[in-house]
C-alpha positions as CSV (number, residue, x, y, z in Angstrom):
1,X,47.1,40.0,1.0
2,X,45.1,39.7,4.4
3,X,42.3,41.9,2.3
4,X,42.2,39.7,-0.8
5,X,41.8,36.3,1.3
6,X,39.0,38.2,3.0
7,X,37.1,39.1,0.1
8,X,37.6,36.1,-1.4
9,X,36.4,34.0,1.8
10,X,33.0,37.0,1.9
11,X,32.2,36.1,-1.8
12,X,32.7,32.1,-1.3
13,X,30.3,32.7,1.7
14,X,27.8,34.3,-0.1
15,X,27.7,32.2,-3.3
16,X,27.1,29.1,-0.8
17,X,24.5,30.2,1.0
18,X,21.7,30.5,-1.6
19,X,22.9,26.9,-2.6
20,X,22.5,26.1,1.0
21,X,19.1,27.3,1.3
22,X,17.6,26.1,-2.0
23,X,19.1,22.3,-0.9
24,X,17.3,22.8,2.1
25,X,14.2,24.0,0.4
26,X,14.5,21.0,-1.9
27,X,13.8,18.5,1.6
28,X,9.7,18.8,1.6
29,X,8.0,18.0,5.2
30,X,5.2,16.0,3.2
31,X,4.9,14.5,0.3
32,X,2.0,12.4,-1.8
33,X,4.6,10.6,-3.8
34,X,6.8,8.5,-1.0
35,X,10.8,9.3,-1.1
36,X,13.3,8.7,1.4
37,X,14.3,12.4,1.3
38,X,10.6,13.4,2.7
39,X,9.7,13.7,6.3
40,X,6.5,12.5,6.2
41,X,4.7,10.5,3.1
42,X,1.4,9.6,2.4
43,X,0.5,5.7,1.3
44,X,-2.3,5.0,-0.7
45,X,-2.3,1.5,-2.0
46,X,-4.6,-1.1,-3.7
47,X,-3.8,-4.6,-3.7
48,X,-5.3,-7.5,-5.8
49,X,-4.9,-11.3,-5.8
50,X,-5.8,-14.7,-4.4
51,X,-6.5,-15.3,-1.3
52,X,-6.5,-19.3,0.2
53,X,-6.8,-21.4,2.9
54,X,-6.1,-25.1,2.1
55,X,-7.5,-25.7,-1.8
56,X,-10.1,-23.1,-1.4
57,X,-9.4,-20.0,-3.2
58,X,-11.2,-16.5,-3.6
59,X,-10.4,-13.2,-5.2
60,X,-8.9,-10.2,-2.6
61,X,-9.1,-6.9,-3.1
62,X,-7.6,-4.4,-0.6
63,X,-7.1,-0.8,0.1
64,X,-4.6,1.0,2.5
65,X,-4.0,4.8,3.3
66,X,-2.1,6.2,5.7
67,X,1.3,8.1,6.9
68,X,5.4,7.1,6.9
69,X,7.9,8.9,8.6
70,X,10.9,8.6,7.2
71,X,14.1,8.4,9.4
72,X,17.1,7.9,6.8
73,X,16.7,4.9,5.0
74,X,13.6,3.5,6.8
75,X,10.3,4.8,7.7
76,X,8.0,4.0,10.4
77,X,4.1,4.2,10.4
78,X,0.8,2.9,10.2
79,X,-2.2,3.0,7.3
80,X,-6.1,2.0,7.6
81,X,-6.8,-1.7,5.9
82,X,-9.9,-2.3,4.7
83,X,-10.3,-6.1,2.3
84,X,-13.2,-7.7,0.4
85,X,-13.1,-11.4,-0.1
86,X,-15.2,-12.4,-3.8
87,X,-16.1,-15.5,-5.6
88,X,-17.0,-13.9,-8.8
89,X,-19.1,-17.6,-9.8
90,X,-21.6,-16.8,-6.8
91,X,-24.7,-15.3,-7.0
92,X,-23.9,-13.4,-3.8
93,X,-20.2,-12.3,-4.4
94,X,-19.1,-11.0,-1.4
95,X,-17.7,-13.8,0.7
96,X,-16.1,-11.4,3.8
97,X,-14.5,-8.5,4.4
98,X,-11.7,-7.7,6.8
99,X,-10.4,-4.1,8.4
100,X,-7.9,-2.9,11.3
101,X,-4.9,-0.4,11.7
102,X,-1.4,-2.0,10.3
103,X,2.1,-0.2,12.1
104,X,4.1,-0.4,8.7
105,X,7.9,-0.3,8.3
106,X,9.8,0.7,4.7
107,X,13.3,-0.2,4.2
108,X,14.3,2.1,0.9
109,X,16.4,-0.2,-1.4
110,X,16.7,2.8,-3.3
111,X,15.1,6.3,-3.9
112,X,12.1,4.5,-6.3
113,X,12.5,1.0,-4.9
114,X,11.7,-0.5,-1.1
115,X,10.6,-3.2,1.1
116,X,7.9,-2.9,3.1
117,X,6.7,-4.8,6.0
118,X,3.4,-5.0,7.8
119,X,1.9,-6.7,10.9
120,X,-1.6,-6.3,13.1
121,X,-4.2,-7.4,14.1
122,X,-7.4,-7.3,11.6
123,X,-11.3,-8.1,11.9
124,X,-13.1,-10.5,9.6
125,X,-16.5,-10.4,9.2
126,X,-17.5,-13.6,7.1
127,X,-21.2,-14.4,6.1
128,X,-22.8,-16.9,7.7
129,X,-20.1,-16.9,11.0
130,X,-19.0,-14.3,13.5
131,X,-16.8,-11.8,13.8
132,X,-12.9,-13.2,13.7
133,X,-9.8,-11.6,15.0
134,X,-7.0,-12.5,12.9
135,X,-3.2,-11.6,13.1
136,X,-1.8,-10.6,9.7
137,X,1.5,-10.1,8.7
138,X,2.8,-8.6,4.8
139,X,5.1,-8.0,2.7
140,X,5.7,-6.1,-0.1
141,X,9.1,-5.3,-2.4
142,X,9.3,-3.4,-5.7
143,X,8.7,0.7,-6.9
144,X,6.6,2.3,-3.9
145,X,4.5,4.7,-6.0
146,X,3.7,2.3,-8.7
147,X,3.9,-1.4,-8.5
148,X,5.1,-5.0,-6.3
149,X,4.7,-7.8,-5.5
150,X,2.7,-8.5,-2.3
151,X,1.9,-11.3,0.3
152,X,0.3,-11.7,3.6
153,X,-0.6,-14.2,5.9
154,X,-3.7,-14.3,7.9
155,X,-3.5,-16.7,11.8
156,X,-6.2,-17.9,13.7
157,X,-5.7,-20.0,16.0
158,X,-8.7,-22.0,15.6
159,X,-8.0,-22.6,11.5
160,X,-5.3,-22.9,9.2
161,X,-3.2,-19.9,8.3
162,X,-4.8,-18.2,4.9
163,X,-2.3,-16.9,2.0
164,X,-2.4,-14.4,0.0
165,X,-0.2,-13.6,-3.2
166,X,-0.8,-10.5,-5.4
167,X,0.3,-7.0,-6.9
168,X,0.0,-3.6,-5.4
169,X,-0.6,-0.9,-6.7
170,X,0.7,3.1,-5.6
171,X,0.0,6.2,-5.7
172,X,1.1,6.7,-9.4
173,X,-1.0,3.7,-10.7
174,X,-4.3,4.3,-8.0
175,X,-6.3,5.8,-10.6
176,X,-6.1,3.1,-13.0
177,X,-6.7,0.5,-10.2
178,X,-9.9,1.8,-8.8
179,X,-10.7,2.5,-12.6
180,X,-10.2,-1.4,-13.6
181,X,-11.4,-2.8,-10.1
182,X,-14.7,-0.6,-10.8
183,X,-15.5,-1.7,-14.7
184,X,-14.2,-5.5,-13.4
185,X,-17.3,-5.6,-11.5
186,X,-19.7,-4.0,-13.8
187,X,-18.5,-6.2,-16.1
188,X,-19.2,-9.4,-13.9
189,X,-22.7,-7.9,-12.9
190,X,-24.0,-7.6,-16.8
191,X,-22.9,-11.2,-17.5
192,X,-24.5,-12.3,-14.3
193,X,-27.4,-10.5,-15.4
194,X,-27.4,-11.9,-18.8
195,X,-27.0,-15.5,-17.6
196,X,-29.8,-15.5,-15.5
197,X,-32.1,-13.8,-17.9
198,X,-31.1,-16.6,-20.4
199,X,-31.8,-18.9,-18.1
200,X,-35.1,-17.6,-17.3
């Protein structure tokens, strides 16, 4: 009897290791796609939308890459911000452009789904003015890799707060994006041209 329950408890032992070992295999250290079962993730986002301070309005696009570490059901980290202000009516497009280092933190609502929050402090370089440090703060909830909805608020103390409301885009959808943003503005550079050339 002793010998039965022994090689019984040997075989039990050795069917559960290789399931053992292939769950643990299963638990990547990095991944490109962001799941709350990696270690580490990498972001890469594009956001688009309007940005306004008081009635003025303008056109913001944005780009963020960087790393999460994820620590159960949240993750902890920090992605380069770069942003381009337009007004697609002027002759000269560009209105500003901002950049800094945002510390992020992801609450997973879910292994597809989470909320992320942002807060830092970012340069703005407008024409015409000098060089502003602003404090922005963000938000972010819906699928990590694909799509959400986005805002941020930009502080200075000598101006009114500036809003912005958009989507962005993950990993998944980044391809399109930077497709779309890139024909977007070739398409607004031929009418452009056109317009002037008829009004020549």
């Amino acid at each position: 009897m002793n010998t039965r329950t022994l090689v019984l408890a040997l075989t039990a032992c050795a069917v559960a290791a290789p399931n053992a070992a292939s769950q643990a295999a299963a638990t990547p250290s990095f991944c490109t796609r962001g799941a709350p079962e990696c270690k580490t993730l990498l972001v890469v986002e594009t956001e688009v939308g309007r940005r306004s301070r008081g009635g003025r309005g303008e056109l913001d696009l944005s780009w963020q890459a960087g790393l999460l570490a994820n620590r159960g059901r949240s993750a902890l980290g920090a992605t380069a911000y770069v942003a381009v202000g337009l007004d697609i009516r002027a002759d000269r497009p560009v209105l500003g452009t901002r950049f800094g280092v945002l510390p992020r933190y992801r609450r997973w609502l879910s292994r597809g789904t989470a909320l992320d929050l942002s807060a830092g402090p970012v340069v703005e370089l407008r024409r015409g003015a000098p060089a502003t440090l602003l404090t922005t703060t963000g938000v972010a909830v819906g699928w990590a890799n694909h799509i959400a909805l986005s805002g941020r608020v930009d502080m200075h103390k000598a101006s009114r707060p500036t809003w912005f409301v958009g989507v962005r885009l993950g990993m998944d959808q980044m391809t399109e994006a930077l497709e779309a943003q890139g024909i977007g503005l070739v398409l607004w550079g031929l009418i452009r041209f056109f317009e002037k050339a008829s009004g020549s």
